[in-house]
PAGUVEX-665478 format. One line per 5 residues: number of its first residue (from 1); their letters; for each residue x, y, z of N, C-alpha, C. Coordinates in pm, 1 decimal. Layout:
! PAGUVEX-665478
NUM = A = X Y Z X Y Z X Y Z ~ ...
This chain:
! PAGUVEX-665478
1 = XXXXX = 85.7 -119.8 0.0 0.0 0.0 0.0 88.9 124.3 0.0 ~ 66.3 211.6 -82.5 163.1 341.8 -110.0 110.9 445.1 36.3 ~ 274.7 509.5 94.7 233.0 595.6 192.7 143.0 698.4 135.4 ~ 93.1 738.1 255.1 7.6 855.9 277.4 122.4 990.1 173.6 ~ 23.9 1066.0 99.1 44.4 1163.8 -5.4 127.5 1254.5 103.6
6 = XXXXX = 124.2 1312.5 205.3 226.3 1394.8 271.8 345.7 1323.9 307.0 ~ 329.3 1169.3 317.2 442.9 1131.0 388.6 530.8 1063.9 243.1 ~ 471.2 1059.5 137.3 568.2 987.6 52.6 615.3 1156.8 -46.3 ~ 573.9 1232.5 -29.5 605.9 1373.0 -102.7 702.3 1462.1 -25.2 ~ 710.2 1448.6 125.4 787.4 1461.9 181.3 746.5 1597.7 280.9
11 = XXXXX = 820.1 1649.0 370.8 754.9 1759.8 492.8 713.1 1871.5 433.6 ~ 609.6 1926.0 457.5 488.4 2051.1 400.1 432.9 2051.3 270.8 ~ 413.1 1911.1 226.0 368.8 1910.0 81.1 235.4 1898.5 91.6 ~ 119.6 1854.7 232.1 2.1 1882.7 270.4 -8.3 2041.2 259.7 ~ 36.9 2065.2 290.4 27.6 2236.6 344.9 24.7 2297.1 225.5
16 = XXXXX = 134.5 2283.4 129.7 126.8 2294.3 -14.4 3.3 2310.1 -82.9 ~ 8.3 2172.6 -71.1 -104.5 2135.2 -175.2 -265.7 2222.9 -145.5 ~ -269.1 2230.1 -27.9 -388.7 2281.1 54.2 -416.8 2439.1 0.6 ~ -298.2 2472.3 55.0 -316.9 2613.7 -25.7 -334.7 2644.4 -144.2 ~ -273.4 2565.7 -240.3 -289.2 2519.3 -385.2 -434.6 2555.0 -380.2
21 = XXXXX = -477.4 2450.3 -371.1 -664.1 2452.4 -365.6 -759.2 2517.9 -350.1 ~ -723.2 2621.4 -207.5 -758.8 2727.0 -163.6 -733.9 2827.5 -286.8 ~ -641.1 2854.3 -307.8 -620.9 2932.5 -433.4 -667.1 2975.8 -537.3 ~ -678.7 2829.7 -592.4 -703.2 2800.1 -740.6 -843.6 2744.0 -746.9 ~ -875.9 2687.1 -648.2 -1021.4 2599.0 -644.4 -1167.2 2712.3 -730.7
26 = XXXXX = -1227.0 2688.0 -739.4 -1337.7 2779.3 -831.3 -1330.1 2854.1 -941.5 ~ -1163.7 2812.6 -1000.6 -1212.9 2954.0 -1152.8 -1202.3 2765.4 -1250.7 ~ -1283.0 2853.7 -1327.4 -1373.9 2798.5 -1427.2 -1245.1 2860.4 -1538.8 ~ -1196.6 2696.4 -1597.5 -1115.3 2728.9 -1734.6 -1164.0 2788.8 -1839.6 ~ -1096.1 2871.6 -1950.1 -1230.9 2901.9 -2061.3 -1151.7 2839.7 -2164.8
31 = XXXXX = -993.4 2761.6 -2152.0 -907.6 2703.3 -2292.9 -872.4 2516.0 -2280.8 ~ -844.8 2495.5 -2377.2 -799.5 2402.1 -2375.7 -742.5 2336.1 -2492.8 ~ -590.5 2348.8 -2463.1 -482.9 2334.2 -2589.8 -395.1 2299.3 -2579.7 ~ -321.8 2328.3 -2648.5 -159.3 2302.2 -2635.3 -44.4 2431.2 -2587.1 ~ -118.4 2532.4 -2651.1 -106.0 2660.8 -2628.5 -162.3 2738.9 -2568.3
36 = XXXXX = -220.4 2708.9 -2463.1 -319.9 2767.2 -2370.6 -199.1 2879.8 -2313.9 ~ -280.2 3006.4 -2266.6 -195.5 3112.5 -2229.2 -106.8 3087.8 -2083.0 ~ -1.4 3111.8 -2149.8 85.4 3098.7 -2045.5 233.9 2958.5 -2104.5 ~ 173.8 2925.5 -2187.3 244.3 2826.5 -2239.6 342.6 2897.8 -2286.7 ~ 527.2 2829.2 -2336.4 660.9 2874.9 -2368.4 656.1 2784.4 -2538.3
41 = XXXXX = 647.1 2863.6 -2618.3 646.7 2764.4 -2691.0 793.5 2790.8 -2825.7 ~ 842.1 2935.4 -2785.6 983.0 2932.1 -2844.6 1095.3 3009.0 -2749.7 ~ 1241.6 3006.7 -2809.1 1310.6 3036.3 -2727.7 1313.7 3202.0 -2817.3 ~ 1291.7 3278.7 -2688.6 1364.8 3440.8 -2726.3 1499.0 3433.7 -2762.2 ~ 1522.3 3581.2 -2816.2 1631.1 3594.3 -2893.1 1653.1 3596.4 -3031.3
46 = XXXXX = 1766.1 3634.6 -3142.4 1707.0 3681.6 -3249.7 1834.7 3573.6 -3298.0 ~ 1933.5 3482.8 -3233.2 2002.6 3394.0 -3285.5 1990.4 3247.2 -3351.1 ~ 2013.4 3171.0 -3410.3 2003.5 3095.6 -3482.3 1994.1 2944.5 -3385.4 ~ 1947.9 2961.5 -3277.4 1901.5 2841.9 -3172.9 1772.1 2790.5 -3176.8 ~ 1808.1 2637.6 -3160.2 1705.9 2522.0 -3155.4 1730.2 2456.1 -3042.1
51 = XXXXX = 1627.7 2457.5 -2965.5 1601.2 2370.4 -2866.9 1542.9 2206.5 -2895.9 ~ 1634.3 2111.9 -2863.3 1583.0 1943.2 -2887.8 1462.1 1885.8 -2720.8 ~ 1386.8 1837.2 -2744.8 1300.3 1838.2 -2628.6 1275.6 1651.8 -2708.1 ~ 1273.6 1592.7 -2553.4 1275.4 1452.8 -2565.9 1214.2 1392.6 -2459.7 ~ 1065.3 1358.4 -2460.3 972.8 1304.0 -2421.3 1007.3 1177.1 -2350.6
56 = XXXXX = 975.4 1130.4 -2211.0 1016.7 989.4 -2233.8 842.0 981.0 -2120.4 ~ 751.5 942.6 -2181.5 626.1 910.4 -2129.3 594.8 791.8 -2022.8 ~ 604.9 662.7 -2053.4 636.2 583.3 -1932.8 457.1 547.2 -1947.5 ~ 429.2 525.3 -2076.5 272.6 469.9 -2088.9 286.9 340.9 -2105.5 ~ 212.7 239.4 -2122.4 197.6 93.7 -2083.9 282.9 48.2 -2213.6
61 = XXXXX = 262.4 128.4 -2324.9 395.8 93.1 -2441.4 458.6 202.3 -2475.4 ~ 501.1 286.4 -2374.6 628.6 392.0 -2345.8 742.7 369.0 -2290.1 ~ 728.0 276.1 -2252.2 869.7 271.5 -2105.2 990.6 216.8 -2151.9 ~ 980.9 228.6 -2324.1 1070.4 210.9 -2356.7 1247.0 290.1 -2384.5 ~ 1364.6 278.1 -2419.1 1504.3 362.5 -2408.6 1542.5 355.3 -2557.2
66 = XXXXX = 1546.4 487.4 -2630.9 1594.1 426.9 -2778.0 1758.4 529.2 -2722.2 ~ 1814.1 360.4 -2695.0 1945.3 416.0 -2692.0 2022.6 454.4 -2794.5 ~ 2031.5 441.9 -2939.0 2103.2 500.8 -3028.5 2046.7 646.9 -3040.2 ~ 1962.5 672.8 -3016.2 1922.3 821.8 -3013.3 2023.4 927.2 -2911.2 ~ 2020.7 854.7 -2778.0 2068.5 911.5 -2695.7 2238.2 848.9 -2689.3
71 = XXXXX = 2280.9 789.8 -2766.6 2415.9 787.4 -2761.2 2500.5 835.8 -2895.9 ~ 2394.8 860.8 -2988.8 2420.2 996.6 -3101.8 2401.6 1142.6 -3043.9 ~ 2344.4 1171.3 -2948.8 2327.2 1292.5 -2936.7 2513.0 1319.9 -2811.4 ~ 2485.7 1205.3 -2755.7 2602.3 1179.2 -2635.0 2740.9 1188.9 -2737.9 ~ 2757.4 1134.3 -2809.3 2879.3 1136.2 -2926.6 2844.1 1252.3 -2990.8
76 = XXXXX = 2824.1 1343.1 -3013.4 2794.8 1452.8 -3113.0 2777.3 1594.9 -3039.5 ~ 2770.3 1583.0 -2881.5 2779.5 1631.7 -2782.2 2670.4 1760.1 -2801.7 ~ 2552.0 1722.3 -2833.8 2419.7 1776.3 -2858.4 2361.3 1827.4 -2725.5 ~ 2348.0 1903.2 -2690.6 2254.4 1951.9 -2562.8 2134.1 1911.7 -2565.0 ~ 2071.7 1862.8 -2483.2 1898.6 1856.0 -2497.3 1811.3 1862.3 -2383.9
81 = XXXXX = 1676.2 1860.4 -2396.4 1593.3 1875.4 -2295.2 1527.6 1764.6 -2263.9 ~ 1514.9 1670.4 -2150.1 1418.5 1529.7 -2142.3 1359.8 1572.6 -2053.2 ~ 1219.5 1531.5 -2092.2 1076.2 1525.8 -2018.1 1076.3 1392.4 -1968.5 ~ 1107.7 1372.8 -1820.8 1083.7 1275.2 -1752.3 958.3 1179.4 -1684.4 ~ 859.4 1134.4 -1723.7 764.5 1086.1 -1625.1 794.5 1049.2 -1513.6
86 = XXXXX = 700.1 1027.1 -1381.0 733.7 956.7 -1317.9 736.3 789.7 -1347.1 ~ 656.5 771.9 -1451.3 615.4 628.9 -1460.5 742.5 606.1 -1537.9 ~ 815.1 642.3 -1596.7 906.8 620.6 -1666.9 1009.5 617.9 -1582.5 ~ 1083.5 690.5 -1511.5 1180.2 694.5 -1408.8 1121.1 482.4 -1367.9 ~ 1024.5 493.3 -1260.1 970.7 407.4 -1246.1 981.2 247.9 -1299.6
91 = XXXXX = 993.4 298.1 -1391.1 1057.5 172.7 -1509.9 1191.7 147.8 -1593.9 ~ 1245.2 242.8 -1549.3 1391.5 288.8 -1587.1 1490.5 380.8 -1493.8 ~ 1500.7 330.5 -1369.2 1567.8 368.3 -1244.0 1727.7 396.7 -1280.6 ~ 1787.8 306.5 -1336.5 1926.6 292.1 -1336.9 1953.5 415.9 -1479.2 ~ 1860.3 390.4 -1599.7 1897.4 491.7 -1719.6 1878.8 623.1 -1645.2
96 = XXXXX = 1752.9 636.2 -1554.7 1728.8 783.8 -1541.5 1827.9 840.9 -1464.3 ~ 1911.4 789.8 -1369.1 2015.9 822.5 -1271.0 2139.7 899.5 -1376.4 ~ 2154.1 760.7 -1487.8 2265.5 768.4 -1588.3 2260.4 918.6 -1695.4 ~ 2177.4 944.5 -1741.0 2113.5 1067.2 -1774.3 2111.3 1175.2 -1715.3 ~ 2071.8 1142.2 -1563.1 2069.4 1293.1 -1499.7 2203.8 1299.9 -1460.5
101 = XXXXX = 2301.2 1222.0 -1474.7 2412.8 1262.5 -1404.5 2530.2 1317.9 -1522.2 ~ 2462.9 1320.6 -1676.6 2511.0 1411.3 -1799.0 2513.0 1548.8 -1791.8 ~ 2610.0 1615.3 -1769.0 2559.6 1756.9 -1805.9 2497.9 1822.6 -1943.5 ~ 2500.2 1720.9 -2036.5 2470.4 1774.4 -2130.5 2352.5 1763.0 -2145.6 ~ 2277.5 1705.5 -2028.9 2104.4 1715.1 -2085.8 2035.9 1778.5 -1957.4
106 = XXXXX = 1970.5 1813.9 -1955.0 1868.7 1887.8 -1868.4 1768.0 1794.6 -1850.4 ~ 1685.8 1775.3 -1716.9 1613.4 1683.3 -1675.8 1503.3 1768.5 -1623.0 ~ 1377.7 1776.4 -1723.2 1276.7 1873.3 -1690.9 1146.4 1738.1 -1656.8 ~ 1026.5 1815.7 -1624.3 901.1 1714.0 -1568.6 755.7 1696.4 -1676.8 ~ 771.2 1560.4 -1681.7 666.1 1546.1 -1727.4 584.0 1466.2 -1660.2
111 = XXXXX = 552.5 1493.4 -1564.2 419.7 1485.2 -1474.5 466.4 1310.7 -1417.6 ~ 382.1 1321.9 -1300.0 372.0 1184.3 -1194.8 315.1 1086.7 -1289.3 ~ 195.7 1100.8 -1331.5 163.3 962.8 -1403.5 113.5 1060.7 -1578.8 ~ 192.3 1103.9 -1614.2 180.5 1164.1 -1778.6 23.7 1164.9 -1799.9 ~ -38.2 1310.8 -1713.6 -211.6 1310.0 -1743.4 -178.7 1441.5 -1783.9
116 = XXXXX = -299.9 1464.0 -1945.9 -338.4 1619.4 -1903.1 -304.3 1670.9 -1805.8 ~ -307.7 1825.9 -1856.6 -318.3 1915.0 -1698.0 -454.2 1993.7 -1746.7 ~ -580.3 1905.9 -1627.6 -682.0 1988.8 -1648.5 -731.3 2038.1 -1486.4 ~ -835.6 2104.5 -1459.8 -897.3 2083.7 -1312.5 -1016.1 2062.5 -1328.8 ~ -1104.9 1996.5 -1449.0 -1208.6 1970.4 -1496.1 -1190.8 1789.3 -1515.6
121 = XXXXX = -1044.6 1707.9 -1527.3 -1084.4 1625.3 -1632.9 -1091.6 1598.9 -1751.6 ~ -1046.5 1684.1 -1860.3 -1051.0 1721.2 -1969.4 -967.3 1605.6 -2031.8 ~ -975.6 1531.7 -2134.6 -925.6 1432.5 -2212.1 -842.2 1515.6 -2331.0 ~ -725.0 1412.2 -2371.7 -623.4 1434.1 -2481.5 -584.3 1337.7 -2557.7 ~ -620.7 1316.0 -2684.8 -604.6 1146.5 -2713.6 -615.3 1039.8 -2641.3
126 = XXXXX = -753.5 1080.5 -2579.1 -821.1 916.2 -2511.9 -784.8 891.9 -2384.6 ~ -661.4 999.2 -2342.9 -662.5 1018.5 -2218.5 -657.5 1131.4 -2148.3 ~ -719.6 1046.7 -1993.1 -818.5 1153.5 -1892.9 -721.3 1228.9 -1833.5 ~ -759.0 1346.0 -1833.4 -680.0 1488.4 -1744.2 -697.9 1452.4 -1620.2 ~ -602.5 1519.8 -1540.3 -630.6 1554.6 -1385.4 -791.7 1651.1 -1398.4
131 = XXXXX = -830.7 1599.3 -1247.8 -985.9 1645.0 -1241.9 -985.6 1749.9 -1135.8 ~ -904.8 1803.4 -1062.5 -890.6 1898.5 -949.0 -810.1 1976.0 -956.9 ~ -764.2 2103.6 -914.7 -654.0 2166.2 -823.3 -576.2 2058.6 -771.1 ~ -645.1 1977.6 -699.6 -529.1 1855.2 -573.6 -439.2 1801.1 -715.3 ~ -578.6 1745.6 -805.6 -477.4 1638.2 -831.0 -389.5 1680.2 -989.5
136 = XXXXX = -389.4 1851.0 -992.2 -275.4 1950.4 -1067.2 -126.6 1892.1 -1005.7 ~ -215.5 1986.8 -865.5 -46.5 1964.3 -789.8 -7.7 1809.1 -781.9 ~ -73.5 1744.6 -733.9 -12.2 1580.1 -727.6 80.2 1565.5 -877.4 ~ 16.5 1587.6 -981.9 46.7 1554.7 -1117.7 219.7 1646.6 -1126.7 ~ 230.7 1733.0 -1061.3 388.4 1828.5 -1122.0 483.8 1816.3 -1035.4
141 = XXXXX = 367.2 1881.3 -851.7 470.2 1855.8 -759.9 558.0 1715.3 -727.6 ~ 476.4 1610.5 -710.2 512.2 1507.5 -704.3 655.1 1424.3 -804.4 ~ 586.7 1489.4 -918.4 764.7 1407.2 -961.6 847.8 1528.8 -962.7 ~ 798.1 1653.8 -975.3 915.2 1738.3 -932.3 1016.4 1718.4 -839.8 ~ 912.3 1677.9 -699.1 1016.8 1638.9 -559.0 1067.5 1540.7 -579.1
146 = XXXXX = 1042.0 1424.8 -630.6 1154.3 1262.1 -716.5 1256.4 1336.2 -783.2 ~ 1238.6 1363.9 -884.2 1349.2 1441.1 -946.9 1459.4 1512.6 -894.7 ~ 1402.7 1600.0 -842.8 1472.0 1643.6 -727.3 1575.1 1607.9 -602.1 ~ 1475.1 1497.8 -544.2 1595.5 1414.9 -479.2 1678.2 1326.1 -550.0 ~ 1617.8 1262.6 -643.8 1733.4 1159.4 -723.3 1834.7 1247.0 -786.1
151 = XXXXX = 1803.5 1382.4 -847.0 1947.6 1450.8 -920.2 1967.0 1572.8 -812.1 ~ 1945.2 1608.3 -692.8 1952.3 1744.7 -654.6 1940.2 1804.4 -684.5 ~ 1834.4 1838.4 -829.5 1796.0 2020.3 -842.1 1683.3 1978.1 -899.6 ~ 1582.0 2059.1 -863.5 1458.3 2086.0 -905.9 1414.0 2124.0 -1037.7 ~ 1362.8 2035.3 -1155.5 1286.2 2060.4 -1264.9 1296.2 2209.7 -1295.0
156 = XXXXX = 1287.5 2248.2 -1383.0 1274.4 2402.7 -1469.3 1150.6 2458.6 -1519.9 ~ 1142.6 2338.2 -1611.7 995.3 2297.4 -1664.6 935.1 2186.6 -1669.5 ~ 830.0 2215.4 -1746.8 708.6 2082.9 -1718.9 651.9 2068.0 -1820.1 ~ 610.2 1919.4 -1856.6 530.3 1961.1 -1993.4 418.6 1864.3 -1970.0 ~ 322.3 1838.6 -1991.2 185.3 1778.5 -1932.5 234.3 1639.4 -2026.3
161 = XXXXX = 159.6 1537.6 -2003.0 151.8 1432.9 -2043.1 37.2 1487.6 -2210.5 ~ 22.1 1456.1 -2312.1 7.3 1527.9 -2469.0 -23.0 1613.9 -2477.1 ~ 86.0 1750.0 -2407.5 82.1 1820.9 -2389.9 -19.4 1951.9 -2419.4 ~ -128.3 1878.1 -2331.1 -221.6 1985.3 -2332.9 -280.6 2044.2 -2192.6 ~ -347.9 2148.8 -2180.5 -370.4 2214.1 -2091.2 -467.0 2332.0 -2048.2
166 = XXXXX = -517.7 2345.0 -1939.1 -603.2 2457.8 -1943.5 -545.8 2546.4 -1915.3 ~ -596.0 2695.8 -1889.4 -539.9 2805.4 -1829.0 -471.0 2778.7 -1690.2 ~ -581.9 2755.7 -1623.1 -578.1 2734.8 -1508.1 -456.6 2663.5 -1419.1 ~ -449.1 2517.2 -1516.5 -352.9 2432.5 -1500.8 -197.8 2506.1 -1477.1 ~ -180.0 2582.2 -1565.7 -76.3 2652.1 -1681.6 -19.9 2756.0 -1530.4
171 = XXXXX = -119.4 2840.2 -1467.3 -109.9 2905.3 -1369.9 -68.1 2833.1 -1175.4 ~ -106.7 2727.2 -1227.8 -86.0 2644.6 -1072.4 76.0 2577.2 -1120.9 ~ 106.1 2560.9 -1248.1 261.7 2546.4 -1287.0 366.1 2665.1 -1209.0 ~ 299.5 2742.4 -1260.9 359.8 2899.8 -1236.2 408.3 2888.8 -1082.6 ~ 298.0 2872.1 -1009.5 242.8 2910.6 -888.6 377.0 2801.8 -759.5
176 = XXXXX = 390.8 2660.1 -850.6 475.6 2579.7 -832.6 632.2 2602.0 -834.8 ~ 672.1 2703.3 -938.5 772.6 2767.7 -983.9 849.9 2709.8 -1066.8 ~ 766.1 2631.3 -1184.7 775.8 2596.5 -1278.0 765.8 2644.8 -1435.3 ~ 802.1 2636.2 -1528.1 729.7 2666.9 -1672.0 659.0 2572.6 -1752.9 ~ 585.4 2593.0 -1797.7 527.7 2502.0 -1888.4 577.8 2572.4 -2058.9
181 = XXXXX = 668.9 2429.8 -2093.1 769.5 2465.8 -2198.5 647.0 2352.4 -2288.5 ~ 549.5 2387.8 -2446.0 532.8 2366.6 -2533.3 586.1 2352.3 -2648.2 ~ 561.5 2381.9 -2774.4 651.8 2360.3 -2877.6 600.4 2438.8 -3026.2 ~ 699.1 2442.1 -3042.8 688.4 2499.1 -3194.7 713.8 2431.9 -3338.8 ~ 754.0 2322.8 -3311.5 836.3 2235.6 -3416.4 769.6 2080.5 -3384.5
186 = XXXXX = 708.9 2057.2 -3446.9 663.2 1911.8 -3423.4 753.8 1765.7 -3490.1 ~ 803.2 1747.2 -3411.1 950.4 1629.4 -3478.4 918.7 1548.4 -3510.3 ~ 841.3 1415.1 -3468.1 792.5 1318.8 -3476.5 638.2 1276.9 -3465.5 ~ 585.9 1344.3 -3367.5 448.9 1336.1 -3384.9 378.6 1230.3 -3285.9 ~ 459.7 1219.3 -3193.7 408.1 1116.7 -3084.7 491.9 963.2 -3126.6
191 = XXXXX = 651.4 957.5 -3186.5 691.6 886.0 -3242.7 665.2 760.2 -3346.5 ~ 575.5 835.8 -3429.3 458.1 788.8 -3566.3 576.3 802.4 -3677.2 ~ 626.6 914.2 -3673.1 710.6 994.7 -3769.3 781.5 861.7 -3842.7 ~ 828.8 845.0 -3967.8 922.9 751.3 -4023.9 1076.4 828.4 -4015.1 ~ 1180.4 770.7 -4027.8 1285.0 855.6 -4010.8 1287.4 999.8 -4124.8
196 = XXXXX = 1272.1 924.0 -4275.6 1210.1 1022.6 -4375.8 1135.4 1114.5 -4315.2 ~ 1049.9 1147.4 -4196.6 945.9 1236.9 -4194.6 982.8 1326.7 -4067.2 ~ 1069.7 1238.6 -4017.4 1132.0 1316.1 -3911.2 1216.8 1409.3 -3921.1 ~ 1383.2 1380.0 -4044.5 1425.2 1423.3 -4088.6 1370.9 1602.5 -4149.7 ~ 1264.7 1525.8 -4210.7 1201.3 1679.8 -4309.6 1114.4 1727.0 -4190.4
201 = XXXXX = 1057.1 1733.9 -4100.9 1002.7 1773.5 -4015.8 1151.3 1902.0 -3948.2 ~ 1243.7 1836.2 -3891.0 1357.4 1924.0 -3835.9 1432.0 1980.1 -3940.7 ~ 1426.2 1969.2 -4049.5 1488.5 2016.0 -4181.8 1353.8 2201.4 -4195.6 ~ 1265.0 2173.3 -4105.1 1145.5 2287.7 -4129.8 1195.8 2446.2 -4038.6 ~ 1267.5 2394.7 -3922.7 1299.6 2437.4 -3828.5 1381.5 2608.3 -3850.8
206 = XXXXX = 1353.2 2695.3 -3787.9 1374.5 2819.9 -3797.2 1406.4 2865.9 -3676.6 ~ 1508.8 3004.7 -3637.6 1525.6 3056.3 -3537.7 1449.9 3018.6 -3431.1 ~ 1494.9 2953.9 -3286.3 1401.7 2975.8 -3169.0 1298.2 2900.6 -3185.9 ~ 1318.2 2781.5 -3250.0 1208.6 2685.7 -3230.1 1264.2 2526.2 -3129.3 ~ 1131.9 2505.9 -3057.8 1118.4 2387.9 -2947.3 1066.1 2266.1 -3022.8
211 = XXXXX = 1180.9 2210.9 -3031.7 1109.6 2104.5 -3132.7 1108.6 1976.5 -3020.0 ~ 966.0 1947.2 -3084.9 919.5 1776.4 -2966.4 932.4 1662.2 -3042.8 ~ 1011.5 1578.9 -2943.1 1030.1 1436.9 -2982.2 973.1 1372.2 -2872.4 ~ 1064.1 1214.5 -2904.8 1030.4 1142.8 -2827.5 1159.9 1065.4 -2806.0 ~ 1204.2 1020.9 -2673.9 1324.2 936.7 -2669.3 1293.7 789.5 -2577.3
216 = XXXXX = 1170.7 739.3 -2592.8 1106.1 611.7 -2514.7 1048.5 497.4 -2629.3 ~ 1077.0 557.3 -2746.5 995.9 424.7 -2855.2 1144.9 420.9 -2930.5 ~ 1208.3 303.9 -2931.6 1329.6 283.9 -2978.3 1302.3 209.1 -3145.6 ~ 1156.6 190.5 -3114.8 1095.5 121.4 -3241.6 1048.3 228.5 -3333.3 ~ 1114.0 339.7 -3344.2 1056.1 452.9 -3408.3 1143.9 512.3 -3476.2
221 = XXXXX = 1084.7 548.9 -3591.6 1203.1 636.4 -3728.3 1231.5 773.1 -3600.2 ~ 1265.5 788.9 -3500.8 1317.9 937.2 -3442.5 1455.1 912.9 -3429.3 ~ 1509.8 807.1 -3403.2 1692.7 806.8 -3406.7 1739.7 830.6 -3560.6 ~ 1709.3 763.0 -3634.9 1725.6 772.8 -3760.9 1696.5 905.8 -3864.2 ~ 1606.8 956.2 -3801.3 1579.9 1085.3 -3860.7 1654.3 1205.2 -3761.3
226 = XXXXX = 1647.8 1221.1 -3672.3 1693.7 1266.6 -3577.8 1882.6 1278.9 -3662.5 ~ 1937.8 1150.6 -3647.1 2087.3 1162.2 -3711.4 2112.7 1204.2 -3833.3 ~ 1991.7 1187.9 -3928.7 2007.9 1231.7 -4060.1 1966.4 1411.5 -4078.8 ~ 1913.6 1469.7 -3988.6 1929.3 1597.6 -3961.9 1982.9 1663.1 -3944.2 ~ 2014.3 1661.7 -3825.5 2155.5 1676.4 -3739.2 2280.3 1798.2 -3827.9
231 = XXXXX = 2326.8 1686.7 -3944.0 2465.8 1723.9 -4001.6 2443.3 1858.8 -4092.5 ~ 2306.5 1870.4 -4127.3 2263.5 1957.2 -4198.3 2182.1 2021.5 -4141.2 ~ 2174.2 2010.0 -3983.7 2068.8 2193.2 -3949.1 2227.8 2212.1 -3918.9 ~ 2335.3 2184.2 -3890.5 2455.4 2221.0 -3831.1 2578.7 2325.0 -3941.3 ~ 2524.8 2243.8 -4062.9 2526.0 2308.7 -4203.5 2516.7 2452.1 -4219.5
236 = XXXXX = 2342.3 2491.6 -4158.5 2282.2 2572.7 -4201.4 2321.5 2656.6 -4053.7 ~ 2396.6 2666.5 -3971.5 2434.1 2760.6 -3833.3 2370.9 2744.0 -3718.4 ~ 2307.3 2631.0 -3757.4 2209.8 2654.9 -3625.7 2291.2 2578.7 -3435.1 ~ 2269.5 2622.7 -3348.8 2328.4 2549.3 -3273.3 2186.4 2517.2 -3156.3 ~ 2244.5 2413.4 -3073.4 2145.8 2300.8 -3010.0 2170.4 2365.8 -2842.4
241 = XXXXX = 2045.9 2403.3 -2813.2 2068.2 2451.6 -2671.9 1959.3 2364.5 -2550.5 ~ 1984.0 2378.5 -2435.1 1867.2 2342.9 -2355.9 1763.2 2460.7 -2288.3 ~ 1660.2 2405.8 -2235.0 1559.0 2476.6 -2242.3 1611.5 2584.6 -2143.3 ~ 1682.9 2565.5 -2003.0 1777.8 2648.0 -1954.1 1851.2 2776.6 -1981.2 ~ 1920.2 2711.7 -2122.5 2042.6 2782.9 -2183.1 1996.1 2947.8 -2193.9
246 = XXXX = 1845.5 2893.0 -2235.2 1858.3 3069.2 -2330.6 1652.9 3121.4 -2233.6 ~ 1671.9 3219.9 -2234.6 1508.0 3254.8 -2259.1 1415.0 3211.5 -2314.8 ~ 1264.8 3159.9 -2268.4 1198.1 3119.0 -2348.7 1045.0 3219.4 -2331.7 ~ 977.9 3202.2 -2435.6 847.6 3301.6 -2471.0 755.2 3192.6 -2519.8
């Protein structure tokens, strides 16, 4: 039986959460997107930077490691951003340690069990949003504080499980002292993409764009397209930052 929500989140995360609620409890969302206000969906600045953002979901056929992805980016000494689940950590204890202990990647949150961020409930490809304020915060704080203790520093950003969201949601991120980092560049497409499509997908890419992948389906054209990119956005000036590195809008 899993401890009690204060005692496995750790000292004043009742208190937290409580106020959370108090807070936020009664406003009525009026969005629901991907881009709901408040969302980061490129990096400021007028230089020739791309942000790589790498999903690792931790859904019942997520929990997978496409290690040639991540040991091309490791050899090529690529900066990037991974969206961690908890369910994924969960299922990959020893990779996620190995990862966070890279400087070259940034270890941002993608939620306790990869739900929407709604306070209604709100569905996203077939799956159900958080239905409260409580269970906002459960959904960010919670693997924030995992994260946290397993690498010593606290998440940056957050990105909802298919990454969608209400206002509301977007504001209890905030409130957490988090960002909710979206995207501008669609890489793969929920790792559907063929390498061909991935390729020309990041071949689209322009100043200050957040491009979303995925680094948990190893059965997916994203390593392959992903490497066949690469040599030629590098071509064209562009350089590879994390979500950290630079300002985001």
């Amino acid at each position: 039986m899993p401890a009690p929500l204060h005692e496995s989140a750790g000292k004043g995360y009742a208190s937290l959460r409580e106020s959370l609620v108090i807070r936020f409890d009664g406003r009525t969302p009026k969005e629901w997107s991907e881009t709901a206000t408040g969302v980061k969906t490129r990096l400021a600045g007028g230089d020739r930077s791309i942000a790589l953002t790498f999903d690792a979901c931790g859904s019942p056929r997520g929990k997978g490691f496409d290690a040639p992805l991540i040991d091309f980016l490791e050899r090529e000494k690529i900066p990037a951003t991974l969206f961690v689940s908890g369910l994924w950590i969960d299922a990959n204890p020893a990779l996620f340690r190995r990862l966070a202990a890279n400087p070259l990647f940034e270890i941002a949150n993608h939620g306790h069990r990869h739900r929407p961020a709604s306070v209604t409930g709100q569905k996203a490809y077939g799956i159900v949003g958080t239905r409260t304020v409580g269970d906002v915060v459960d959904e960010i704080e919670l693997n924030a504080r995992r994260i946290e203790e397993i690498t010593g520093k606290r998440p940056a950003f957050y990105r909802s499980g298919t990454a969608y969201y209400d206002e509301v949601a977007v504001d209890i991120v905030a409130a957490l002292g988090e960002r909710v980092a979206g995207y501008s560049l669609l890489g793969d497409a929920g790792a559907t993409f063929s390498p061909e499509q991935v390729r020309a997908a990041l071949l689209k890419a322009r100043p200050g764009d957040i491009a979303l992948l995925h680094m948990n389906h190893p059965e997916s054209g994203t390593a392959a397209g992903v490497m066949a990119a690469i040599p030629e956005l590098r071509k064209r000036g562009f350089r590879f930052v994390k979500l950290s590195d630079v300002p985001v809008k």
